[in-house]
BALONU-126025 format. One line per field, with one value per residue: residue number from 1; chain; x, y, z of N, C-alpha, C in turn. Coordinates in steps of 0.2 Angstrom, whole numbers, always signed. Example, Ala and Ser with C-alpha at 12.3 -4.5 7.8 and 13.67 -1.06 7.14 Angstrom:
2
k <- [1;2]
c <- [A;A]
nc1 <- [+66;+64]
nc2 <- [-28;-11]
nc3 <- [+39;+35]
cac1 <- [+62;+68]
cac2 <- [-22;-5]
cac3 <- [+39;+36]
cc1 <- [+66;+64]
cc2 <- [-16;+0]
cc3 <- [+39;+39]
***
This chain:
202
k <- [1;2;3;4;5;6;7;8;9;10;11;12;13;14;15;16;17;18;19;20;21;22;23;24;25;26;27;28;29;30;31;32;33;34;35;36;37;38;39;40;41;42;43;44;45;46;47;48;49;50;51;52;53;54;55;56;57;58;59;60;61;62;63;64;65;66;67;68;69;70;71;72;73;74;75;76;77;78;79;80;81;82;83;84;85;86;87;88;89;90;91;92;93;94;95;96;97;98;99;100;101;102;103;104;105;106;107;108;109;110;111;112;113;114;115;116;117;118;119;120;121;122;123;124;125;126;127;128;129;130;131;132;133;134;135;136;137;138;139;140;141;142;143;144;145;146;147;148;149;150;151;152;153;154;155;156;157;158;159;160;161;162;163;164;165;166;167;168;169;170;171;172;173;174;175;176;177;178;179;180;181;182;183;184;185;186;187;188;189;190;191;192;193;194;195;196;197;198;199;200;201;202]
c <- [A;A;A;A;A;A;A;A;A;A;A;A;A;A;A;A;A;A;A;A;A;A;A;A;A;A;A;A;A;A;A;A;A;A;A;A;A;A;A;A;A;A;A;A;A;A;A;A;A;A;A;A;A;A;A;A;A;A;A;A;A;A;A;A;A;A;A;A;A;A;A;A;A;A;A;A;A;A;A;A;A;A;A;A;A;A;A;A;A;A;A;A;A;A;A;A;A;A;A;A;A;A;A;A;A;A;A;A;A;A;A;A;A;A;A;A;A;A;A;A;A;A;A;A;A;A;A;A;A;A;A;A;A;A;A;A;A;A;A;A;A;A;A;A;A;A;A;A;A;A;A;A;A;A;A;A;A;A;A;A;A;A;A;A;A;A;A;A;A;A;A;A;A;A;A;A;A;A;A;A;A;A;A;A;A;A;A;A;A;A;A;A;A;A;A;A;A;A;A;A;A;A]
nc1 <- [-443;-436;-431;-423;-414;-405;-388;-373;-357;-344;-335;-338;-338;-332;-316;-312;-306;-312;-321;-316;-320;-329;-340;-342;-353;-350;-357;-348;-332;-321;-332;-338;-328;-323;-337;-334;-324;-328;-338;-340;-327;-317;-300;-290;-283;-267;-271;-269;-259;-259;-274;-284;-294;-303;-305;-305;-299;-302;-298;-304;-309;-306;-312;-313;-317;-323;-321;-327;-327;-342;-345;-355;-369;-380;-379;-380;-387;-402;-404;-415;-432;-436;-430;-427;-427;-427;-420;-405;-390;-375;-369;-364;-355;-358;-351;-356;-373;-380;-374;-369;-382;-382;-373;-376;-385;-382;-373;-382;-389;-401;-411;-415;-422;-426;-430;-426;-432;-428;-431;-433;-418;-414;-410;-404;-407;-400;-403;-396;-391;-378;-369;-372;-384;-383;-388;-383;-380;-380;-378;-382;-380;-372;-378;-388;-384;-375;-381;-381;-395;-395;-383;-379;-384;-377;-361;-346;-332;-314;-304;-296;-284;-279;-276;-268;-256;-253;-245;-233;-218;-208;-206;-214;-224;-229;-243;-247;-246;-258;-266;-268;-268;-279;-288;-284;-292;-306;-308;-308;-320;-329;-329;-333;-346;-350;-349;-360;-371;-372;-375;-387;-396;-395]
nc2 <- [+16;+11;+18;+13;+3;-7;-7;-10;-10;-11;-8;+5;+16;+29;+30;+30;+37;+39;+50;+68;+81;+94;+106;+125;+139;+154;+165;+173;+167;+166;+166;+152;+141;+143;+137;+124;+118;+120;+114;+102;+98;+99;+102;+115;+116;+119;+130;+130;+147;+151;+154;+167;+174;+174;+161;+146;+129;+115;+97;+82;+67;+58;+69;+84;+100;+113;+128;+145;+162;+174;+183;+191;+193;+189;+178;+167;+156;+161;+159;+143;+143;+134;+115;+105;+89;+82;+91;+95;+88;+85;+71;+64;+50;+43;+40;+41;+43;+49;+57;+69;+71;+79;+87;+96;+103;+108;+118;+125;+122;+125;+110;+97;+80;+62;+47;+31;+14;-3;-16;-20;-15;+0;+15;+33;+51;+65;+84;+99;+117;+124;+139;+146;+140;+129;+110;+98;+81;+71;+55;+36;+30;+16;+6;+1;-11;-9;-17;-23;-20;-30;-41;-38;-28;-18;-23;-30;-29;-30;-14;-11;-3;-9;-22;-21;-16;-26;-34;-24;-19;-21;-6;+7;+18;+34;+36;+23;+17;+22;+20;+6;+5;+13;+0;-8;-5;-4;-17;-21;-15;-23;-34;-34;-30;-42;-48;-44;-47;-61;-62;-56;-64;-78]
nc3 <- [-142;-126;-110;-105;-113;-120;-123;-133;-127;-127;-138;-141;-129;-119;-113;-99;-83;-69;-60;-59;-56;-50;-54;-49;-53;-43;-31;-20;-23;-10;+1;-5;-3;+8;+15;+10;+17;+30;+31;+26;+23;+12;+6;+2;-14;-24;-38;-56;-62;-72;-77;-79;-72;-57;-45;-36;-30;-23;-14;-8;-4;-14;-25;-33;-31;-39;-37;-47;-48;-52;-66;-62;-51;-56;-65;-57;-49;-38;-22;-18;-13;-5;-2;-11;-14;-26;-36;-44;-37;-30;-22;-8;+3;+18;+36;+46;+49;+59;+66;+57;+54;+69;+67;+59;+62;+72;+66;+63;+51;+36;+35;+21;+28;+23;+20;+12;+6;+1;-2;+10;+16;+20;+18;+22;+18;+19;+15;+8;+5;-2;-2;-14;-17;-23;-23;-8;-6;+8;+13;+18;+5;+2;+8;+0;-14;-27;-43;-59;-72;-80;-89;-100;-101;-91;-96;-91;-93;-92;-93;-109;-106;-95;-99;-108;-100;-94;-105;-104;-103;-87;-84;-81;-86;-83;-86;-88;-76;-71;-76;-74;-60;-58;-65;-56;-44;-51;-53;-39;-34;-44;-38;-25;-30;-36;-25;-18;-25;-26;-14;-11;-18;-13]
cac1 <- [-437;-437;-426;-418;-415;-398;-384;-366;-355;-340;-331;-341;-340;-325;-309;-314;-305;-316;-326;-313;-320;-335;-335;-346;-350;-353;-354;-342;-327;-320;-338;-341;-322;-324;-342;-335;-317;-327;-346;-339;-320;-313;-295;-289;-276;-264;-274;-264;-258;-261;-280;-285;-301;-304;-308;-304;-299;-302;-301;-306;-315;-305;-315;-311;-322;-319;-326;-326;-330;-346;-344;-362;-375;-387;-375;-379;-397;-407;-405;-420;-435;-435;-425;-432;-424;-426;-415;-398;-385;-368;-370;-358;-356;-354;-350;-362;-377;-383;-367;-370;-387;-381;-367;-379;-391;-377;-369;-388;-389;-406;-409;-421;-421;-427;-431;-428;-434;-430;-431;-429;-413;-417;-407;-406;-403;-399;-401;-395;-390;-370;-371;-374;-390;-382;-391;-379;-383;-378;-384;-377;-381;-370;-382;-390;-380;-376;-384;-386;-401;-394;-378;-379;-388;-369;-353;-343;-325;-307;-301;-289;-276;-278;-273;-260;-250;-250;-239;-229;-212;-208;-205;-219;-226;-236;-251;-248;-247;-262;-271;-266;-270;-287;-289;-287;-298;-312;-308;-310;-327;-333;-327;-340;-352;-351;-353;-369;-374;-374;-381;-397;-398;-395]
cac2 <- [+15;+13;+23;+7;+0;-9;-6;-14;-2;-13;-3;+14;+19;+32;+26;+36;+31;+41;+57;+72;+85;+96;+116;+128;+147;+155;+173;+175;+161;+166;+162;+148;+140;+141;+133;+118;+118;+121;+111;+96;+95;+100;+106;+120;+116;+122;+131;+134;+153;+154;+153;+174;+172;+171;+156;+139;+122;+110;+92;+77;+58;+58;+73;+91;+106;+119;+135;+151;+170;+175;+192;+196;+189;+188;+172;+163;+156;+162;+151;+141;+144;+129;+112;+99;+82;+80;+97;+94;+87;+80;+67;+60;+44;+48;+33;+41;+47;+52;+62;+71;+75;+84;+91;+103;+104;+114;+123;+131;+121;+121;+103;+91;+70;+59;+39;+27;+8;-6;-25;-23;-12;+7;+23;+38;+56;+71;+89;+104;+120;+127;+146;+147;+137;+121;+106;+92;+76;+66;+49;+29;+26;+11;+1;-3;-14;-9;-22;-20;-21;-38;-41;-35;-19;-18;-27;-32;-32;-26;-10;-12;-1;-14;-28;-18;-14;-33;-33;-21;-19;-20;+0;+8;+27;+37;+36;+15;+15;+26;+15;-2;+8;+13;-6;-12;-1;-8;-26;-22;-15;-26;-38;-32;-28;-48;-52;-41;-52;-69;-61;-56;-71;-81]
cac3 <- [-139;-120;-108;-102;-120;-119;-130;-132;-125;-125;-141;-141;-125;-121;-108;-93;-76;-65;-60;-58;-50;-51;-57;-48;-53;-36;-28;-20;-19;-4;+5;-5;+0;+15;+17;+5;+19;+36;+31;+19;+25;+8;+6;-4;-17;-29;-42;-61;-60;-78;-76;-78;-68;-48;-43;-32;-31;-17;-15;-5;-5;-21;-30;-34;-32;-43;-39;-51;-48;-58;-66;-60;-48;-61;-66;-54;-48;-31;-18;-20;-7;-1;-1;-14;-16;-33;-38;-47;-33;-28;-15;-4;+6;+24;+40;+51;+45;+64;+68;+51;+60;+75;+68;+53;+68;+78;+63;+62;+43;+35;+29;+23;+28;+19;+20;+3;+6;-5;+1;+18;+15;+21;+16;+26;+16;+21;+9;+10;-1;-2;-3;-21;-19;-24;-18;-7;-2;+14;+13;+18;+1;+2;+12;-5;-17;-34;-47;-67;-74;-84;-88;-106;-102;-90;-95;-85;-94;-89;-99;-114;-103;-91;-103;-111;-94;-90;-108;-104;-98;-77;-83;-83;-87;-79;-89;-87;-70;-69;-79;-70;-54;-61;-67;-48;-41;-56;-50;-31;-36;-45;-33;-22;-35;-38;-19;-17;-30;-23;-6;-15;-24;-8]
cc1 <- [-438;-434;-422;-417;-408;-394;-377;-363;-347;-334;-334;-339;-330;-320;-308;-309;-307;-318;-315;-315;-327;-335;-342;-344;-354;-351;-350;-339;-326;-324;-338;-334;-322;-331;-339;-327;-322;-333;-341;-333;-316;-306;-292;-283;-274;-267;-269;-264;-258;-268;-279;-291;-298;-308;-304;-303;-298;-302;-302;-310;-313;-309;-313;-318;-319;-323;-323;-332;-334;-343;-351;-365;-380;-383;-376;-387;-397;-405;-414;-425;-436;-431;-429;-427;-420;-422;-410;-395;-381;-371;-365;-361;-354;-354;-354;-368;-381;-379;-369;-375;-386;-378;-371;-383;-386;-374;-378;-390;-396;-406;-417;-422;-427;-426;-431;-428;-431;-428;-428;-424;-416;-408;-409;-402;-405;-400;-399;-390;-382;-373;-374;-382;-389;-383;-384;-383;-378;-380;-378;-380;-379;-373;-388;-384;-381;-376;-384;-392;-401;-387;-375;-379;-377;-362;-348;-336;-319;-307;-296;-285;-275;-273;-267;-255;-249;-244;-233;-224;-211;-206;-211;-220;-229;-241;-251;-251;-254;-270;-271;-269;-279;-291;-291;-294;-305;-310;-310;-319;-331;-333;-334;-345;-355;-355;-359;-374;-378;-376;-389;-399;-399;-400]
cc2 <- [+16;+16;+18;+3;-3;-8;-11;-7;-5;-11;+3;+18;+22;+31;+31;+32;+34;+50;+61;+76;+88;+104;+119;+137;+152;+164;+175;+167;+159;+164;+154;+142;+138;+137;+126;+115;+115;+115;+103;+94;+96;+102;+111;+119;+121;+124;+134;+142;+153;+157;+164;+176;+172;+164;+151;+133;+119;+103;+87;+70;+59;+64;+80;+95;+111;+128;+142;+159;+170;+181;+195;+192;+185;+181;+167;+162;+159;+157;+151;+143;+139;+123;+106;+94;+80;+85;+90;+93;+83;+76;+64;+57;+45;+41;+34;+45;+51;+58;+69;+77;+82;+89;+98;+106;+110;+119;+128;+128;+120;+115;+99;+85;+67;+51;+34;+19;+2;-12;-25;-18;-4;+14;+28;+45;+61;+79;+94;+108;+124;+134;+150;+144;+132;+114;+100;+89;+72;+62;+42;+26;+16;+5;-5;-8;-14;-16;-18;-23;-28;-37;-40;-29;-17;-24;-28;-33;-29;-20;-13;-10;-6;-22;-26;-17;-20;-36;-30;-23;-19;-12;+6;+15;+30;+35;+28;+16;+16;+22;+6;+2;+9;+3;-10;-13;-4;-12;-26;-22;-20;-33;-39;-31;-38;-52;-49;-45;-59;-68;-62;-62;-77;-82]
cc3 <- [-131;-118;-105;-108;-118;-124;-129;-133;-126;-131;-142;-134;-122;-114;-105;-87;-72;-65;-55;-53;-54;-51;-54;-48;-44;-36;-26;-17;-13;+1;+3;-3;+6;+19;+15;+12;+25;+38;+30;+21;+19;+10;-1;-6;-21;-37;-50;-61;-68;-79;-73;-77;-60;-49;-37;-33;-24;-19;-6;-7;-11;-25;-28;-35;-34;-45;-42;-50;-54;-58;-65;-57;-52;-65;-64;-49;-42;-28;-19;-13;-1;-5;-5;-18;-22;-38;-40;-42;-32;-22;-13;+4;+14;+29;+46;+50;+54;+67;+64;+55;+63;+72;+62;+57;+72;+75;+60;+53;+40;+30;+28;+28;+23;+18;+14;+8;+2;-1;+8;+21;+16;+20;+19;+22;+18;+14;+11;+3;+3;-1;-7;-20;-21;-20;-16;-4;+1;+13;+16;+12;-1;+3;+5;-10;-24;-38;-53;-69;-77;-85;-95;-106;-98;-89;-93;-91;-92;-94;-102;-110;-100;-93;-106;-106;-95;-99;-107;-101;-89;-77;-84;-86;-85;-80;-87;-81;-67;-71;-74;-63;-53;-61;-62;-44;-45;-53;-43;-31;-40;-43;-28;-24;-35;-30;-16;-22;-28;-17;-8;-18;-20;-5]
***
């Protein structure tokens, strides 16, 4: 069985509408908060007061960072000695990758870079570790155009919530709206998913 094997996904697969957030256990919050606030531009929200732990929540670019007080150092890896690519990391889309540059350059940040090629099209990433050791990535990933492998391997169809809002009442529910709203968002993307399509193909 290969690692690219294709499957039909079109009733297994589970009715997700996107990435939440991401949960890090860190040494101390309060440090790594303020890296995730003053580095990355997060913002720090309203964390549930039931929650009988330390911890954090921020968000921003649509995602949530969710940091938790370890109860021991030993909980929580070494920072690494060095800075390697291929580590476990969050990446984000940035609109100046030269800015980006300067600006880790000036706050003293050790980082790698990093060149990816593909038909002409060139990607510029950036690496660098949080507090904790945890690897981020800066990059204009964008600059490539997401393809599937075929068009079995990913299919292409609306959600069911999607087709079920457009039944529904002009009164909607949270959860509709939230799905219809999800559903948009799928169609813009794969709006652009189609015209990177006929570019290449062009």
């Amino acid at each position: 069985m290969g690692i690219f094997q294709e499957h039909d996904l079109s009733n297994s697969a589970l009715p997700l509408l996107s990435l939440n957030h991401v949960s890090y256990l860190c040494k101390s919050v309060e440090e790594s908060a303020k890296f995730y606030q003053e580095v990355l531009g997060f913002v720090l929200i309203r964390r549930p007061s039931s929650f009988q732990f330390e911890g954090a929540w921020l968000f921003n670019y649509g995602i949530g960072i969710h940091l938790l007080q370890c109860n021991s150092t030993n909980d929580v890896q070494q920072m690494p000695a060095k800075i390697n690519p291929k580590d476990n990391h969050i990446s984000f889309q940035c609109t100046d990758i030269e800015l980006v540059k300067k600006r880790l350059r000036e706050m003293g940040m050790k980082h790698e870079t990093a060149l990816v090629e593909e038909g002409g099209v060139f990607v510029d990433q950036l690496f660098f570790h949080d507090p904790d050791g945890y690897m981020i990535e800066i990059c204009n990933c964008e600059n490539i155009p997401v393809l599937p492998l075929s068009t079995s391997a990913c299919p292409i169809r609306k959600p069911q919530s999607y087709v079920d809002s457009k039944k529904s009442k002009p009164q909607r529910s949270m959860a509709s709206s939230k799905a219809l709203n999800a559903a948009a968002m799928e169609t813009r993307m794969m709006e652009s998913l189609f015209a990177n399509m006929i570019d290449i193909s062009m």
